[in-house]
N, C-alpha and C positions, 0 to 999 in steps of 0.2 A: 504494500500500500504506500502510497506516497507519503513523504512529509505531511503536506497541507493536510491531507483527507485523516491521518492520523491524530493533528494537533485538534482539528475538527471537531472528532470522534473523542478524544479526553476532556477536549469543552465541554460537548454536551453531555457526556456521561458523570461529568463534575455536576453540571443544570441536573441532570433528572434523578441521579443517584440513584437510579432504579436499573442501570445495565450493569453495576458493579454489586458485586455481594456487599451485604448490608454486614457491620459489625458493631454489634450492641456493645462491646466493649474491646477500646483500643489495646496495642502492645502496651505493657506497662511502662510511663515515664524513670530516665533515669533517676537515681537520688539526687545527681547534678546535673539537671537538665538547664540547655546550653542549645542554643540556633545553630543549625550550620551554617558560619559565615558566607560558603564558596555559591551559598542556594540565595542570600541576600543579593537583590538586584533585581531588575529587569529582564524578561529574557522574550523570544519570539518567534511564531515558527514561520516557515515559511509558506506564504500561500500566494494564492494569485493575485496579480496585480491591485485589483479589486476587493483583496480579502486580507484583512491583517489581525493573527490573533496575538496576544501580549500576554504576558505573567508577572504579575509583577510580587516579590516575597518580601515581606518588612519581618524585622525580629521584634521582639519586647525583650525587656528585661526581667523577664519570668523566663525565659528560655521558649516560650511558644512565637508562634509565628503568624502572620499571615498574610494571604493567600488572595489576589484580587486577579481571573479573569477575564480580556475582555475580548471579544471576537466581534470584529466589525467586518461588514462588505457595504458596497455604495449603493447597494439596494436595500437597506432597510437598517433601521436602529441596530444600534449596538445592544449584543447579549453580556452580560454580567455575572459572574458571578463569585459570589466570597465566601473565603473558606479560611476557618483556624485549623492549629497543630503543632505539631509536634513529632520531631524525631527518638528514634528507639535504637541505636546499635544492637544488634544480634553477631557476632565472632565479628567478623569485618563488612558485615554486610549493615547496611542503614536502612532503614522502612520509616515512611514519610505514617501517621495517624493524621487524620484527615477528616474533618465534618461541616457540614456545612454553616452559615449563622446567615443572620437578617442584616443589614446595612445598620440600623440602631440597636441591634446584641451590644447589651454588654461581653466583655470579653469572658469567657472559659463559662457563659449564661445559658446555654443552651446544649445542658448537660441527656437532651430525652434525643436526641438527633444520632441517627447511625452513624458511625464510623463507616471510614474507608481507607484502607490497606495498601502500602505500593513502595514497592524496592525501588530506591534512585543511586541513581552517579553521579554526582556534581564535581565537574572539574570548572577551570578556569574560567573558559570563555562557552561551555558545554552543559547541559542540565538533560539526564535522560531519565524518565519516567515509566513503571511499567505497575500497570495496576495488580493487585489478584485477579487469578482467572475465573470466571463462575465456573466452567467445568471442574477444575483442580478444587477447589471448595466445594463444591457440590459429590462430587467423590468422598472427597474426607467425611461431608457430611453422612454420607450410604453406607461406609465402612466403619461410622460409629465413632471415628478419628475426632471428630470436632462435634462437639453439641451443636445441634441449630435446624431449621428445616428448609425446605424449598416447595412454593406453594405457583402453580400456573397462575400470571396473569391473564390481561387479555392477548397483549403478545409476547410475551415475556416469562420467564421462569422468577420471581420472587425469590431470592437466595438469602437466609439467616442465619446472622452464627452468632449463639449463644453461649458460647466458652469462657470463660473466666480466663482475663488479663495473664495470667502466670500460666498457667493450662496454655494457651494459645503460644508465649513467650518459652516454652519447654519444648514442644511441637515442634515451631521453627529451627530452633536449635538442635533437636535430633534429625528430623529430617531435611532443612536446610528450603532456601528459596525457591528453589522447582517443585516443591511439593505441593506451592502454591500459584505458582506463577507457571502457565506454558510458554514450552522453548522459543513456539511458534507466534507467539502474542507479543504483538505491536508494540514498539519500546517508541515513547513519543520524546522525541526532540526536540529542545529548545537553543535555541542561541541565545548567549547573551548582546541586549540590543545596544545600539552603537550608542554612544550619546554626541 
């Protein structure tokens, strides 16, 4: 899939939070939880001439973060959306915790909102993003691996995981990122934007 159509496809699945598995509770925050500087910044993918989306990450000084996308084309208002969080190291791997809030949340206020799940690499001028898989959680879920269920929407499978923060953070660590993530799934790309 292309760049564009990928950054696309993480906008809206950030908007509708309904194509990624729902998680009632995030990894657990570390004891010194701390931003990752290298994710502060602007970043942008590429699309077509016509089509600009943007990311833009601030820190706080609680160690959480957030998260404002914006996808514009010149055919219609710009789409929005804002997200807080927080990072979790697991061995040397990093996973972004991720929920959504309202434009007027108070910050860390809107404790009943699912989480969402997603391995990143942030280097320099580079930020790559890869959510959980519903398939790969939906397994875990069949095989008893993870609490949580999956219910048909209208077009859509409903993915929920009800596993307790450490329980989830024990999981990943025995069985590692693939367990959750397929090989085969869209790692979305961001550049950092010029200034």
């Amino acid at each position: 899939m292309k760049h564009s159509q990928s950054c696309l496809i993480f906008m809206f699945a950030i908007v509708l939070m309904g194509c990624v598995p729902d998680f009632e509770n995030p990894l657990p925050p570390p004891a010194n939880l701390k931003s990752d500087d290298k994710m502060v910044g602007n970043w942008v993918c590429d699309m077509s001439t016509n089509e600009k989306v943007q990311l833009s990450i601030f820190a706080r000084q609680s160690g959480w973060m957030d998260f404002v996308y914006v996808h514009h084309d010149d055919h219609r208002p710009a789409e929005v959306a804002l997200l807080e969080g927080y990072v979790t190291a697991v061995g040397k791997n990093k996973f972004l915790n991720l929920r959504g809030r309202e434009l007027n949340d108070q910050a860390n206020s809107n404790t009943n909102r699912p989480w969402m799940l997603a391995l990143y690499v942030a280097g320099l001028n580079s930020l790559e993003i890869r959510l959980f898989s519903d398939s790969k959680v939906k397994t875990l879920i069949e095989s008893k691996e993870l609490q949580g269920s999956v219910s048909k929407g209208e077009n859509t499978e409903q993915i929920k995981v009800t596993t307790p923060s450490t329980n989830l953070l024990s999981l990943i660590t025995e069985k590692g990122p693939g367990a959750f993530i397929d090989n085969d799934s869209i790692t979305h790309q961001f550049k950092r934007a010029k200034k």
